[in-house]
C-alpha positions as CSV (number, residue, x, y, z in Angstrom):
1,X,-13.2,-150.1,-110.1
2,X,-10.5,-147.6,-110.3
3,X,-6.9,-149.2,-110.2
4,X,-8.5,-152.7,-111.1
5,X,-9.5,-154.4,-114.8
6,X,-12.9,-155.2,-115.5
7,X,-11.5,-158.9,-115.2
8,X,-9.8,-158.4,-111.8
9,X,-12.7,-155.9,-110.1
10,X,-15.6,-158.8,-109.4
11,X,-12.7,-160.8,-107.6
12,X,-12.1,-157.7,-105.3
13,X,-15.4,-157.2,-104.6
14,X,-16.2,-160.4,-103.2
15,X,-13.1,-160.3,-101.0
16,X,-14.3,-156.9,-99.7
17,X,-17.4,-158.5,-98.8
18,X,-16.0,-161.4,-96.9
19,X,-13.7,-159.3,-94.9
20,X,-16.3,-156.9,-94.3
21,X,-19.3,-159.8,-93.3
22,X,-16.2,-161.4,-91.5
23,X,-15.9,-158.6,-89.3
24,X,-17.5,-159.4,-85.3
25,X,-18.4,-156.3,-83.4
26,X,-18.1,-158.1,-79.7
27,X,-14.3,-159.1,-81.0
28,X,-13.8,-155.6,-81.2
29,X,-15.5,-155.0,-77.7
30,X,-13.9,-157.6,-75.9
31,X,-10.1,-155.9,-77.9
32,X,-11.3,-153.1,-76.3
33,X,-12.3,-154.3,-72.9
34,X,-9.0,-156.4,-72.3
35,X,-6.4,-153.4,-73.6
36,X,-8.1,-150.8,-72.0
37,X,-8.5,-152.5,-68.4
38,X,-5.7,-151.1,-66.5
39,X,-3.8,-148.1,-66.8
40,X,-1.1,-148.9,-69.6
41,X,1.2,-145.9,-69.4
42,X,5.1,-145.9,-71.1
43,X,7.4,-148.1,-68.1
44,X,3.7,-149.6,-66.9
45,X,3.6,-153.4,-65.8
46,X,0.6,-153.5,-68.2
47,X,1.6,-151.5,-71.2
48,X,4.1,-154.5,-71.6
49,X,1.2,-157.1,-71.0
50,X,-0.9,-155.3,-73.5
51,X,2.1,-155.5,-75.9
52,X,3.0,-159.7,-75.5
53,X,-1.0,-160.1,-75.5
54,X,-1.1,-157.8,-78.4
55,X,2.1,-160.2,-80.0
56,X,0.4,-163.5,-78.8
57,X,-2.6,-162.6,-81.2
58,X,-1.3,-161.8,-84.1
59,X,0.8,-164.8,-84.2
60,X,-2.2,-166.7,-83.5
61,X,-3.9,-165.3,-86.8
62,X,-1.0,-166.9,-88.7
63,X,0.8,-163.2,-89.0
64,X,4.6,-163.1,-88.3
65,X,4.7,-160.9,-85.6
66,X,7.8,-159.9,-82.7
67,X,8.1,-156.9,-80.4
68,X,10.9,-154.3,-81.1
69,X,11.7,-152.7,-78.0
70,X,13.3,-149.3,-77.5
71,X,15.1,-147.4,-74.4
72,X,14.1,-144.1,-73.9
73,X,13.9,-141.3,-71.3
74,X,10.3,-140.7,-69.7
75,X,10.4,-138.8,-66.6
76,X,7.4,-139.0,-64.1
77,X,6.6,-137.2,-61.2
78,X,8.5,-137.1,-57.9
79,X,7.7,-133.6,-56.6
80,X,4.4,-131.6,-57.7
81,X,3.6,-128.6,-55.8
82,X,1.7,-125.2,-56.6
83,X,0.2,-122.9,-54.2
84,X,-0.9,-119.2,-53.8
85,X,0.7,-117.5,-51.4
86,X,-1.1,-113.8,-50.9
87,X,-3.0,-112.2,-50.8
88,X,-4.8,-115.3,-49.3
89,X,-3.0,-118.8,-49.5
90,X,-4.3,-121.9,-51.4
91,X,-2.8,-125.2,-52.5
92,X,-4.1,-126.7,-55.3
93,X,-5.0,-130.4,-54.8
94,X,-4.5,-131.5,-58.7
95,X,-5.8,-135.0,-57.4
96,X,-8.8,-136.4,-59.2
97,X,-11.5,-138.0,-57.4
98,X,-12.3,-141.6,-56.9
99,X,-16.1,-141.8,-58.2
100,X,-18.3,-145.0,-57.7
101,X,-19.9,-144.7,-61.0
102,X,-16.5,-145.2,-62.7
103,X,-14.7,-148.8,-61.2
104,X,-11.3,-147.8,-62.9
105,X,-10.7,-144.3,-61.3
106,X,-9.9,-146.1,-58.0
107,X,-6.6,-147.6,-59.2
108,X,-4.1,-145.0,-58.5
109,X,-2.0,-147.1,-57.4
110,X,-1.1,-148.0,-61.2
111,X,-2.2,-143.8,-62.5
112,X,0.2,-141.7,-63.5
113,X,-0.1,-138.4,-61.3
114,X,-1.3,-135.7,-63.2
115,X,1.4,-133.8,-65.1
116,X,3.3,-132.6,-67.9
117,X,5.6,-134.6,-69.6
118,X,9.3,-133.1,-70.4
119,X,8.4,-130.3,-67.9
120,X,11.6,-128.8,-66.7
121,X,12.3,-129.5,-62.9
122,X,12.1,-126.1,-61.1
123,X,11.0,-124.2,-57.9
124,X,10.0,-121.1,-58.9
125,X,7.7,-117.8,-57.2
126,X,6.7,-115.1,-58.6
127,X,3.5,-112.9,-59.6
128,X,0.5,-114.7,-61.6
129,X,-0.3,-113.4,-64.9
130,X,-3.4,-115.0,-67.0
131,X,-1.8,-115.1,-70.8
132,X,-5.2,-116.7,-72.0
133,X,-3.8,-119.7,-74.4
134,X,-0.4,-118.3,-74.1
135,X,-0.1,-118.0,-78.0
136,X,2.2,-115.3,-79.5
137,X,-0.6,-113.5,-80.4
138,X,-1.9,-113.4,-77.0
139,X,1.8,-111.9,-75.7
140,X,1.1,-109.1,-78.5
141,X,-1.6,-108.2,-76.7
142,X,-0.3,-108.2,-73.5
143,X,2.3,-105.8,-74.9
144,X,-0.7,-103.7,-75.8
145,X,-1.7,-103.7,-72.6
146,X,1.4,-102.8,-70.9
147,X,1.6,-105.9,-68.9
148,X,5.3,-108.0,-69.0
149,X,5.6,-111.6,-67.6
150,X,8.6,-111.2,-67.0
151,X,9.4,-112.9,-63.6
152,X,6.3,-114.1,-63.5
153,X,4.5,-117.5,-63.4
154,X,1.4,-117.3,-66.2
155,X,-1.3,-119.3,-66.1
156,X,-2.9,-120.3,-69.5
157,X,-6.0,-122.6,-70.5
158,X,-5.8,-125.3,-72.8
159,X,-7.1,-125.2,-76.3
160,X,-6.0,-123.3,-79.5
161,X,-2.8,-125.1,-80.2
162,X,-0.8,-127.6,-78.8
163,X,0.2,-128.1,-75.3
164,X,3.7,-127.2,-75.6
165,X,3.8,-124.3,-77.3
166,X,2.3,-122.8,-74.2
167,X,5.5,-123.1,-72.0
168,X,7.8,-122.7,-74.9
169,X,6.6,-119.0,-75.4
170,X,6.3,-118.0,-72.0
171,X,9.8,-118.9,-71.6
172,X,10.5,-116.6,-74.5
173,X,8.9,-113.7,-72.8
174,X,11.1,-114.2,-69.8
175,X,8.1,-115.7,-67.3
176,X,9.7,-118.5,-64.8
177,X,6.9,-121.1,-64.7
178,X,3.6,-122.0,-66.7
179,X,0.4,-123.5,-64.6
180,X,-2.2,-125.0,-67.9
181,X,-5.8,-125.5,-66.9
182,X,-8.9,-126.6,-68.7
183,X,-11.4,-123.9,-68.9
184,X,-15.0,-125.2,-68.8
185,X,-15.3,-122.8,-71.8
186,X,-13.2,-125.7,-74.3
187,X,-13.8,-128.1,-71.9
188,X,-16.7,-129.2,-69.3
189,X,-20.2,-127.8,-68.7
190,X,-20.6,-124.9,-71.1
191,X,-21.2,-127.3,-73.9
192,X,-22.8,-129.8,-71.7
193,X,-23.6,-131.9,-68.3
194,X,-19.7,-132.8,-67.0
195,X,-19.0,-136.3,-65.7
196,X,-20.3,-138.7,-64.5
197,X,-24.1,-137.3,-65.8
198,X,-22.5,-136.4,-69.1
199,X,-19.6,-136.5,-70.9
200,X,-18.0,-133.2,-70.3
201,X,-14.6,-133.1,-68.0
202,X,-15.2,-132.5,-64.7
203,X,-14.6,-129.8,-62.2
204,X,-11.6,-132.1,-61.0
205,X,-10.8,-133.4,-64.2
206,X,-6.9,-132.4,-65.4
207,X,-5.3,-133.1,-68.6
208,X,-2.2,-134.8,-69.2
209,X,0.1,-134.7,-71.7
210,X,3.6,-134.0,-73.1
211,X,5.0,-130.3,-73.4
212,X,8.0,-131.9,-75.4
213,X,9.7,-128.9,-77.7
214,X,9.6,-129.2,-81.5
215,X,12.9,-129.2,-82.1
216,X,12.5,-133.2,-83.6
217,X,10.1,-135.8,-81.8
218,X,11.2,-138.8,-80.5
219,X,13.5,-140.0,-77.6
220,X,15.1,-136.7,-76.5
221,X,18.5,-138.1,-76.0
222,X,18.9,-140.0,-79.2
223,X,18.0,-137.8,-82.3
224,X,18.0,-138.9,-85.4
225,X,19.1,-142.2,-84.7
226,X,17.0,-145.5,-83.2
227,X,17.5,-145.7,-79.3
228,X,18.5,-149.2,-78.9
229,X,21.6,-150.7,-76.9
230,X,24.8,-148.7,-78.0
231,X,22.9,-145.8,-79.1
232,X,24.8,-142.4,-78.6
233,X,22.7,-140.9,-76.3
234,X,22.8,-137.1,-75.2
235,X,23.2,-135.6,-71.6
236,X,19.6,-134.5,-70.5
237,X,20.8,-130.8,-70.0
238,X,22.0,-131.2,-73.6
239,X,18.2,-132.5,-74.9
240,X,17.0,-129.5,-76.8
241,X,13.0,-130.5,-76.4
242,X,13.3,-130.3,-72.7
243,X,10.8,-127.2,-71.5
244,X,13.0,-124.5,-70.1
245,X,10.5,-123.1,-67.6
246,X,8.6,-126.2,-64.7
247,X,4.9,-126.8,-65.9
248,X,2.2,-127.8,-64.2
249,X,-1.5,-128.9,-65.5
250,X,-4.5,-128.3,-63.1
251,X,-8.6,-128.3,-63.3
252,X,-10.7,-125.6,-63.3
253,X,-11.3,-126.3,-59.6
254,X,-8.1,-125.6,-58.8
255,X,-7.4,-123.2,-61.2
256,X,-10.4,-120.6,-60.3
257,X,-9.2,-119.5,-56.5
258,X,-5.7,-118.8,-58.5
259,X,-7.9,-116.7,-61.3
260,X,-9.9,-114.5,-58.9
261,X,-7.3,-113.2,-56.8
262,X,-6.0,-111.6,-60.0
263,X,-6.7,-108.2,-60.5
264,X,-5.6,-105.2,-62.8
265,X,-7.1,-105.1,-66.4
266,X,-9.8,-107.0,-67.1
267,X,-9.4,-109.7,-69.5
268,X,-10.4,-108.8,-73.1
269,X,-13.9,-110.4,-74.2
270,X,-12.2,-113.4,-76.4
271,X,-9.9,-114.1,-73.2
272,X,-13.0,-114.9,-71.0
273,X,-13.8,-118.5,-70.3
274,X,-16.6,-119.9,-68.8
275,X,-16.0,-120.0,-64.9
276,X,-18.3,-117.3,-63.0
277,X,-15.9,-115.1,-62.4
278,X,-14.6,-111.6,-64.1
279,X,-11.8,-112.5,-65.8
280,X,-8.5,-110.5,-64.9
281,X,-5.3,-110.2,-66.7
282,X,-3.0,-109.1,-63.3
283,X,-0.3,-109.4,-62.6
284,X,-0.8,-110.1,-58.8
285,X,-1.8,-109.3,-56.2
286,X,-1.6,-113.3,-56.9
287,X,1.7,-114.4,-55.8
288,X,2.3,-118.3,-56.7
289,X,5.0,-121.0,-55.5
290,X,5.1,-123.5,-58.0
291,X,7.5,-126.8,-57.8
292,X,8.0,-129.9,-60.4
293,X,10.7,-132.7,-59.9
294,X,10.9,-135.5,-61.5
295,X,12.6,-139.2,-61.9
296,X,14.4,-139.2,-65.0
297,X,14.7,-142.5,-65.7
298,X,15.2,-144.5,-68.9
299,X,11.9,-146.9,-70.0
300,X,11.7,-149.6,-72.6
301,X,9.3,-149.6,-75.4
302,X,7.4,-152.1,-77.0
303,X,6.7,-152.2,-80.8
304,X,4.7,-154.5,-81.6
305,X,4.8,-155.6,-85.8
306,X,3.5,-158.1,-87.2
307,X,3.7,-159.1,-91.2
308,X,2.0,-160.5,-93.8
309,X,4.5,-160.9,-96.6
310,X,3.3,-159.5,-100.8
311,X,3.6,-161.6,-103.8
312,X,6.0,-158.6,-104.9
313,X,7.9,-158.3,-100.9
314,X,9.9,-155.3,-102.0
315,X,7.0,-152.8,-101.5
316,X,5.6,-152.3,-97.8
317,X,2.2,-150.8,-96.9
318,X,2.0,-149.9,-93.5
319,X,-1.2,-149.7,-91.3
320,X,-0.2,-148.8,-87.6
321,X,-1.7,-147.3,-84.4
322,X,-0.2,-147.0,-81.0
323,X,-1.0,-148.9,-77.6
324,X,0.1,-146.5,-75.1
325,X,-2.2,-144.3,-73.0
326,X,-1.6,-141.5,-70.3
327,X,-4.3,-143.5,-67.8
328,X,-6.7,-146.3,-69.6
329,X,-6.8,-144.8,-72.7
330,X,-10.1,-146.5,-74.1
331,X,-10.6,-143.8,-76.3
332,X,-7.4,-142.5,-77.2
333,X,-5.7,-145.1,-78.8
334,X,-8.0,-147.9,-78.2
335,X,-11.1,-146.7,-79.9
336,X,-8.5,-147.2,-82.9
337,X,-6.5,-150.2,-81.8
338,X,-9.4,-152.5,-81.4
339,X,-10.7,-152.4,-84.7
340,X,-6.7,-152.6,-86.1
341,X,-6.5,-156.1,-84.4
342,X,-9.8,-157.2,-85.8
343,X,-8.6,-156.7,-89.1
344,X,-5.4,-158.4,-88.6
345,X,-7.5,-161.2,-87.8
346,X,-9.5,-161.0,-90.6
347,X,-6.7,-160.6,-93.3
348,X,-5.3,-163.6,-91.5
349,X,-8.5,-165.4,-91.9
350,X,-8.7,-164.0,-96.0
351,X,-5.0,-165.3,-96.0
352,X,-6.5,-169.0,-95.2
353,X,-8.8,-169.3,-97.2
354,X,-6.1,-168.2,-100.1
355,X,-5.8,-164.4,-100.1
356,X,-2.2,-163.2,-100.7
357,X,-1.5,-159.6,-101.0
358,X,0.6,-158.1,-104.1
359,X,2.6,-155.8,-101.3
360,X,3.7,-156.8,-98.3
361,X,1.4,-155.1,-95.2
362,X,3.3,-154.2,-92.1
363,X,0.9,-154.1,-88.8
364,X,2.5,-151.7,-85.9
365,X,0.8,-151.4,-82.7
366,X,3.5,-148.3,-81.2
367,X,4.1,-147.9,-77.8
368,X,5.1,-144.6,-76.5
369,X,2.9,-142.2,-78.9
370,X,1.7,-140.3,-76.0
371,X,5.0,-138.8,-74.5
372,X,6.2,-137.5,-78.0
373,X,5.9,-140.1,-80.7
374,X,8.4,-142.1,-79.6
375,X,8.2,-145.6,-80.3
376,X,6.9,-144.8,-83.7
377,X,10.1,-142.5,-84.2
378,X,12.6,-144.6,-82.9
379,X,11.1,-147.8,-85.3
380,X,11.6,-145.3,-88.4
381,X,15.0,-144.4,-87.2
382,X,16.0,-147.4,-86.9
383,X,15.0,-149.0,-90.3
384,X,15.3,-145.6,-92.4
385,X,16.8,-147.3,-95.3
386,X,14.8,-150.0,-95.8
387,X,11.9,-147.8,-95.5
388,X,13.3,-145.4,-97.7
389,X,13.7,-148.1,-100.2
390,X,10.4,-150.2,-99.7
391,X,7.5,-148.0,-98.0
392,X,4.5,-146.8,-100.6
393,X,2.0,-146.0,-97.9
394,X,1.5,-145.1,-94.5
395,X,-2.1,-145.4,-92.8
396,X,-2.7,-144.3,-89.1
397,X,-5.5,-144.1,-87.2
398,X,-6.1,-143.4,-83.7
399,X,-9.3,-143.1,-82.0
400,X,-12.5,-143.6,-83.5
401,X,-15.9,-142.3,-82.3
402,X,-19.1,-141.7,-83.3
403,X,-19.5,-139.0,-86.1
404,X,-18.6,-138.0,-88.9
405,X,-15.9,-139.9,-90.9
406,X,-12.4,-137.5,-91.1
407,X,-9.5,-138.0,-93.3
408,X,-6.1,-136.1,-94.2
409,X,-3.4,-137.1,-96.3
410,X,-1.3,-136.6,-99.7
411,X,-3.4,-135.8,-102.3
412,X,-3.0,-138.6,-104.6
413,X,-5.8,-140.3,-102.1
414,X,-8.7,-137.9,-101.6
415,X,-10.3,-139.4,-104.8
416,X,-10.2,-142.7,-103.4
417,X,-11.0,-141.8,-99.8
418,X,-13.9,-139.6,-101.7
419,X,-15.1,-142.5,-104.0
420,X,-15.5,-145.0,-101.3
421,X,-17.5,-142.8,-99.3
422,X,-20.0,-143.0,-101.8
423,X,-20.7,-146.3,-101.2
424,X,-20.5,-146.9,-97.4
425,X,-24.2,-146.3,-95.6
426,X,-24.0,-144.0,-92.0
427,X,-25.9,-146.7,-89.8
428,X,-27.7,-143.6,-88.2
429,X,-28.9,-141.5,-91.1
430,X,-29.2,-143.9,-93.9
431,X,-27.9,-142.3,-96.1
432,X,-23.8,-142.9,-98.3
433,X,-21.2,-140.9,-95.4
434,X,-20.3,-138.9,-99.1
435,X,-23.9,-137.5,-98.2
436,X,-23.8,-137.1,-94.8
437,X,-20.3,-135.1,-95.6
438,X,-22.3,-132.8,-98.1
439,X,-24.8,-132.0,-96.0
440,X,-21.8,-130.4,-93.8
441,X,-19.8,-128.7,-97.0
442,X,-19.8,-125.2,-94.9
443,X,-17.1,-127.0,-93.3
444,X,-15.4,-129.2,-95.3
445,X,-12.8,-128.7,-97.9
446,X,-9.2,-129.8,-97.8
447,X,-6.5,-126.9,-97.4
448,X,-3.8,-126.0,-99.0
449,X,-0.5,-124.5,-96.5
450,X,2.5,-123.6,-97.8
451,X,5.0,-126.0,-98.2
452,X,3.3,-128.0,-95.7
453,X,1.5,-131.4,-95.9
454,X,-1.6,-132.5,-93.2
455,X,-0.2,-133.7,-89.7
456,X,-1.1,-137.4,-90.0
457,X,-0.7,-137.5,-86.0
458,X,1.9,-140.2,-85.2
459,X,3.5,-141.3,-88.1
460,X,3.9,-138.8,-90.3
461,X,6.0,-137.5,-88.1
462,X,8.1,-140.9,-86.9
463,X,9.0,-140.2,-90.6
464,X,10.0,-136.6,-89.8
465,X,13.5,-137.7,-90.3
466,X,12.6,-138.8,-94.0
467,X,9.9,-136.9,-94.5
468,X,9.7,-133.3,-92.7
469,X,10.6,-130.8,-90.4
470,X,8.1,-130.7,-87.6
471,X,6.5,-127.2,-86.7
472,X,5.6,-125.3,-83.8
473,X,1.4,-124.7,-83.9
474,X,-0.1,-127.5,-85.4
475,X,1.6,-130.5,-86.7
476,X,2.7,-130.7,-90.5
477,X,5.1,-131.6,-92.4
478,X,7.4,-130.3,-95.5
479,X,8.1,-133.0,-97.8
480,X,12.0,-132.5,-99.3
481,X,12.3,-136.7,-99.1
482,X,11.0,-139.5,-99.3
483,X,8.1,-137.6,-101.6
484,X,6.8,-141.3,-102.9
485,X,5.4,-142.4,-99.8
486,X,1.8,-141.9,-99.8
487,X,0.4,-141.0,-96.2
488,X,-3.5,-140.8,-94.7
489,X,-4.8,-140.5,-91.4
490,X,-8.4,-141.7,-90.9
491,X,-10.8,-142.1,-88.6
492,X,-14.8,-140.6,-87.1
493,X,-14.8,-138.3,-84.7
494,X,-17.7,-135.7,-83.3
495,X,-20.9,-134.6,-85.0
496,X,-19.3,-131.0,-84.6
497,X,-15.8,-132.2,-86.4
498,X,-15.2,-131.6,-90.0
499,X,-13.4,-133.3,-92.8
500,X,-10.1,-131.8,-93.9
501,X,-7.4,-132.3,-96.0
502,X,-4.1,-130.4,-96.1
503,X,-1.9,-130.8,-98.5
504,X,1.5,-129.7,-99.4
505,X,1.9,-127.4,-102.3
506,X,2.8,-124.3,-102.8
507,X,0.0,-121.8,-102.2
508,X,-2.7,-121.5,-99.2
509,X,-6.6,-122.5,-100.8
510,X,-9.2,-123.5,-99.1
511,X,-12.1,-125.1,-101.0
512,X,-15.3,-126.5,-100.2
513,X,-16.2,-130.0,-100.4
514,X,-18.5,-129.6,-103.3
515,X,-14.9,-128.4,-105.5
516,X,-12.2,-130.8,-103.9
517,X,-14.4,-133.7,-105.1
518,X,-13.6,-132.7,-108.6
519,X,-10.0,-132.1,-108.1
520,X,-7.8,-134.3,-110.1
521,X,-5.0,-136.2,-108.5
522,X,-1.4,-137.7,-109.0
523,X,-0.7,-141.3,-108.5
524,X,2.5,-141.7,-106.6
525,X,5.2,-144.1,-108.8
526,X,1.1,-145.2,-110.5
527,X,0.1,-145.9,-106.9
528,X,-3.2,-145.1,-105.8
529,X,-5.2,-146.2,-102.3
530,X,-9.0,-146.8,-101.7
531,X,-10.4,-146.7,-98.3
532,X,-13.8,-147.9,-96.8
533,X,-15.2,-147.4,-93.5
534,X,-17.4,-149.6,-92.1
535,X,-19.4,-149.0,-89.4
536,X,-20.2,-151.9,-86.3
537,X,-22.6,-150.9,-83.5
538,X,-20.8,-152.3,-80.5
539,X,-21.2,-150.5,-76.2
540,X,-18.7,-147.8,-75.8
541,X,-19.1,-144.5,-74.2
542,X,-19.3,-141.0,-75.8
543,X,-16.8,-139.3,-74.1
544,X,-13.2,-139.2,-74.2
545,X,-11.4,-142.4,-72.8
546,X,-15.0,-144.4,-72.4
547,X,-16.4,-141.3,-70.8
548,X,-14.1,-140.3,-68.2
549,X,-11.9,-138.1,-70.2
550,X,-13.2,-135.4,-67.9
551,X,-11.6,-137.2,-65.2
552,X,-7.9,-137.6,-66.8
553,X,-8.4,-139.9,-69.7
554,X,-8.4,-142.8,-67.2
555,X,-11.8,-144.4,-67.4
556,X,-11.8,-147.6,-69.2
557,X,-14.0,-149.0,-71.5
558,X,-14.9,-152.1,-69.7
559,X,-17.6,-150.6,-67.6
560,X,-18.9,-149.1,-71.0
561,X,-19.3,-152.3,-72.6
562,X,-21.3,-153.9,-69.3
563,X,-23.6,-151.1,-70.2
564,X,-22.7,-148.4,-67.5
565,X,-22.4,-145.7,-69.7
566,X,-25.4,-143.8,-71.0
567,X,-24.8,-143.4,-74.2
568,X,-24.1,-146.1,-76.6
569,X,-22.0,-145.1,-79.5
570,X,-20.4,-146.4,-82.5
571,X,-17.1,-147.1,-83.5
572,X,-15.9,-146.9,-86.8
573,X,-14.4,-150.1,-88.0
574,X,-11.3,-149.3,-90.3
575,X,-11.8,-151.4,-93.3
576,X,-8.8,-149.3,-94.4
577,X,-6.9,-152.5,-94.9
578,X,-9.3,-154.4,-96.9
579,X,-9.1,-151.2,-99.2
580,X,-5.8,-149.1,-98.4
581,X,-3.8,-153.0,-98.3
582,X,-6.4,-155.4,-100.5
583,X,-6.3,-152.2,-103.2
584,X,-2.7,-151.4,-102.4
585,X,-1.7,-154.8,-102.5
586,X,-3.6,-156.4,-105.5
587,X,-4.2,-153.2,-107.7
588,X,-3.4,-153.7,-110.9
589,X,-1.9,-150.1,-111.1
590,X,2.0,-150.5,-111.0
């Protein structure tokens, strides 16, 4: 066994198996069931239940566990307004339904209105221009067809990018508001049956999220620096990842009266989505009204960690996920934090019965992930030095679905993350997931970006402040320090997904899976990681949040795991830890 003797590997190998026959499917469920219950957002009575639960059970596994809480400004909505007003007027409703198949989408009273986080407050009219996903590439052509936004409110679908580069770019090109919609062409019945038949987002459905700037993540008053008591905070006019335009996300429902009173060119063909409609570019005659205030108010945070201390202390491995969610979240982070709390308990249980790890393993359940990273942030902020000193590896998940098996990180892992595939069985095919992958090579590889390293979603960039600059498009990150801390993001995900790695050197290469299995690596300070995935067939639905991320990401998961949901999936258990922290912590490899 790679980092191990020939004397040491038989002792690994039977405490793989008994955390991996330790592992209980309905454990996870009933994780799952509990956390995902009620909506949980940042500020939320039960995102703060969900964290002293959360606390509560990881002392009880014998782990030495306390919640680190953080102040930070989350606005919600107070005002949300958008209407058409010629050439015919129209007020969109951007309210979802309340649907009897779905018990959860009638607690509004606890929802989170649909919005965009960090939106600017504004009330703002002007013409309507579609910008299709409001890239800078899509302004190019704009230019080529003669149309400006200046003055104008655009309206741009989700999908090719992130969220907030949309608003951020339209502000460039001098337009006064951005409306963002979800285009049944990414997202609802053109790739199948919508909710509640299917899985697809709805006609109703809208999609929340933050539009926070780049300029650093985190708490946007307190940059670079932990936002706890005392904290130097800045004035929120002086908070540079503040949107400088009001933003507003809608459905497709609401979006398509705005859509067809457009006229002028017709869009070109890769603008067209999937409503039946022709597609125009404008601007006008649409005229829109478009309004966003909110309460910007300060919200606390709760970090949950919990610690099982290393035979050698002064070397942390870190295994974290976050708790928060815009609605119910059952999919996004749950799918991920349930199986993290099963193996807390079952590296408390291996710690019982006499287990002790060579490096200390550090379990973070973040709040705040959601809105911009920012519990996660703040946390690395705030202990910088010691992490700086002590941290040799990172591992965050997220969600986990039914799929194929994903992975990105620093290169010194992909052998390991490759190996272990090999001996892992996909439940469904019978077959190692290395061959499942194989049979998908056309789109596999691992990619190399200039200067940049893989976005390992949240934590790579709470380390941004060690670690990287964060960038616009896609998130990555540009190691300068802290180059010995080894980072991977793992997790299953669609049958359509792929498996990528990026990684940061200097020259852009893509390779094919067949090649990057074959390329050498570099052990970090003689530190290497293994990971294995296990698989557990538990009652969760297909779709995003437990199946109703067509209506929000609000359904929960407990009326998938009473068997209202169609489709039964499975999730993949992250025996990360037994690998990434039993192999991290006991390798003989120094």
């Amino acid at each position: 066994m790679l980092g191990y003797t020939p004397q040491t590997s038989a002792t690994e190998r039977d405490w793989e198996k008994k955390f991996q026959d330790g592992i209980v499917a309905n454990n996870i469920r009933e994780n799952m069931r509990r956390l995902s219950a009620r909506p949980h957002h940042v500020g939320s009575p039960y995102d703060k239940d969900n964290a002293e639960w959360m606390l509560a059970r990881f002392k009880e596994w014998g782990l030495d566990a306390h919640i680190e809480s953080f102040d930070v400004l989350f606005p919600t909505p107070k005002e949300r307004s958008l209407e058409m007003i010629s050439p015919k007027p129209f007020k969109a409703k951007m309210q979802e339904p309340v649907l009897a198949v779905d018990p959860t989408s009638n607690q509004t009273s606890e929802q989170l209105p649909t919005y965009n986080a960090y939106s600017a407050d504004g009330d703002v009219t002007g013409p309507l221009v579609y910008v299709n996903f409001g890239n800078r590439e899509d302004y190019d052509e704009l230019d080529r067809l003669g149309v400006s936004t200046k003055g104008a409110i655009v309206i741009a679908r989700y999908g090719s990018g992130w969220r907030g580069v949309k608003p951020k770019v339209a502000a460039e090109h001098g337009a006064v508001g951005c409306i963002i919609y979800s285009d049944p062409r990414e997202d609802g019945f053109f790739y199948g049956s919508d909710y509640p038949t299917g899985g697809w987002r709805s006609k109703d459905g809208v999609q929340r999220g933050s539009v926070m700037d780049t300029d650093y993540p985190g708490d946007p008053l307190t940059p670079g620096v932990g936002a706890i008591p005392g904290a130097k905070r800045l004035a929120i006019k002086d908070a540079k990842t503040i949107t400088k335009i009001p933003v507003l996300p809608i459905s497709y429902a609401d979006a398509q009266p705005f859509l067809e009173a457009l006229q002028g060119q017709i869009a070109p063909e890769g603008w067209r989505g999937g409503l039946p409609m022709t597609y125009h570019v404008g601007p006008g005659p649409a005229r829109v009204h478009l309004k966003v205030a909110s309460n910007w108010d300060t919200k606390p945070l709760y970090d949950v960690i919990a610690t099982i201390p290393g035979s050698s202390p002064d070397q942390w491995v870190i295994r974290g996920n976050h708790h928060d969610a815009w609605v119910n979240g059952a999919d996004d982070p749950i799918a991920g934090m349930a199986p993290e709390l099963e193996e807390a308990r079952m590296f408390g249980e291996l710690h019982k019965q006499g287990w002790t790890p060579k490096r200390t393993i550090i379990y973070c359940a973040w709040d705040g992930e959601e809105p911009g990273l920012l519990g996660s942030v703040e946390w690395v902020e705030t202990h910088r030095d010691d992490l700086q000193k002590h941290a040799v590896l990172y591992l965050n998940t997220d969600g986990n679905e039914r799929g194929f098996f994903g992975a990105g990180g620093t290169q010194d892992l992909q052998p390991f993350i490759s190996g272990v595939a090999r001996d892992i069985n996909d439940p469904e095919k019978n077959i190692s997931v290395f061959q499942g992958l194989r049979g998908n090579c056309a789109r596999i590889g691992f990619e190399f970006r200039e200067g940049l390293a893989v976005a390992l979603g949240a934590f790579l960039q709470k380390f941004q402040r060690i670690l990287h600059r964060r960038k616009i498009h896609i998130r990555r990150d540009s190691f300068d320090r802290g180059r010995n801390i080894s980072l991977v993001r793992v997790g299953g995900g669609s049958e359509d997904s792929f498996f990528e790695f990026e990684i940061a050197l200097g020259e852009f290469v893509l390779l094919v899976f067949q090649k990057f299995l074959q390329i050498g690596f570099i052990f970090r300070d003689g530190f290497g990681l293994r990971r294995i995935v296990v698989r557990k067939q538990i009652g969760i639905g297909e779709a995003h949040d437990g199946g109703a991320g067509c209506l929000g990401e609000r359904a929960s998961v407990g009326k998938v795991v009473v068997g209202e949901v169609r489709v039964p999936v499975e999730i993949v258990v992250d025996r990360v830890i037994l690998i990434a922290f039993i192999f991290a912590a006991e390798s003989d490899i120094e």
